[in-house]
N, C-alpha and C positions, 0 to 999 in steps of 0.2 A: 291778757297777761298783765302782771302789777309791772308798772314800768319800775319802781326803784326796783324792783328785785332783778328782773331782767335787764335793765339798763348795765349795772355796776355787777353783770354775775360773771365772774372766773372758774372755770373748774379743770380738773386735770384728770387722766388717766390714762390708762395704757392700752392701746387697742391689737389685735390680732394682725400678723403680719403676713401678706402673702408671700410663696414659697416658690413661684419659679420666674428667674431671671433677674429683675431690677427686684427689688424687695419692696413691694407697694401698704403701703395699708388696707384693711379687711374693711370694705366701702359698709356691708352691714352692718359689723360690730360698729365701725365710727357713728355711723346715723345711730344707733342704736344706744350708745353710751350716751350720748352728745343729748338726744330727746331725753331721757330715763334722767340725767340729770339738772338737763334747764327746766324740765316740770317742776323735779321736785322742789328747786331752788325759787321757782315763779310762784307753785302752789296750783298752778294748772294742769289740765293735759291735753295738749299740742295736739295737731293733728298728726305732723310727719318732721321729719328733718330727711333735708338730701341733701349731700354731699357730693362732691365729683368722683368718679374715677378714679383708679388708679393711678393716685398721691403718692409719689415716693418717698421714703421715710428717709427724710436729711434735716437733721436737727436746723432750726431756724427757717423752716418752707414756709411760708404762708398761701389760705386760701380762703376761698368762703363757701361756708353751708347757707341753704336757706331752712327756715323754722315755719312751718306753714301752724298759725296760732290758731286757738279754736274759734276764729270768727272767723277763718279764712284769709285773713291780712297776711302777706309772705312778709320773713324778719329776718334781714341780713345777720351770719352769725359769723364772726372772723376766729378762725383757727390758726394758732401757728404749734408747729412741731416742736418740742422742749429734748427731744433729743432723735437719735439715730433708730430705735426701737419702737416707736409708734406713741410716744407719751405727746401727752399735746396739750394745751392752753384755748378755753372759746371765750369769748366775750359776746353781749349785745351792746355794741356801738350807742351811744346815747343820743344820735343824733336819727337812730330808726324810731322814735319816739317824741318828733317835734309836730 
C-alpha cells in the first residue's frame, strides 16, 4: 500500500442496515465498501477487510476494521458512524506506517 495515500485516506458512505431488533449495520456491505474504496484510494488491491459484528448504527460509535494489505501486513482502519443510518468515516492512522 502507498502510505501517503493510505495514511491521510477519509472516505464516507452509506452502508445497508439490518432489519430485526437493535438496527445493526450490514457487516458485508461495510467490509465491502470500506476495501472497494481504500483500494481505489491506495491504488492497490487488498487482500480483505473485517470488521466486527453487529455495530449498531448511533451516530458518533466508533470502532475498528482490520485491512489485511497485499503482502499480508494486517492495517488498523478506524471507523466512526457520521450518522444514525449507517454513513460512516474510515481513516489509516499514520502511525500504522512507522
Amino acid at each position: 500500500m502507498r502510505r501517503e495515500a493510505a495514511a491521510l485516506l477519509a472516505l464516507a458512505g452509506p452502508t445497508v442496515l439490518g432489519a430485526c431488533g437493535e438496527r445493526t449495520l450490514d457487516n458485508q456491505e461495510l467490509e465491502s465498501t470500506v476495501k472497494r474504496q481504500l483500494d481505489r484510494s491506495a491504488g492497490v488491491t487488498s487482500r480483505a477487510v473485517i470488521c466486527p459484528d453487529d455495530v449498531a448504527t448511533e451516530k458518533g460509535r466508533m470502532f475498528a476494521c482490520t485491512l489485511i494489505a497485499p503482502n499480508g501486513d494486517q492495517v488498523r482502519v478506524e471507523v466512526r458512524l457520521t450518522n444514525d443510518e449507517g454513513g460512516f468515516s474510515a481513516n489509516v492512522p499514520r502511525d500504522q506506517f512507522r
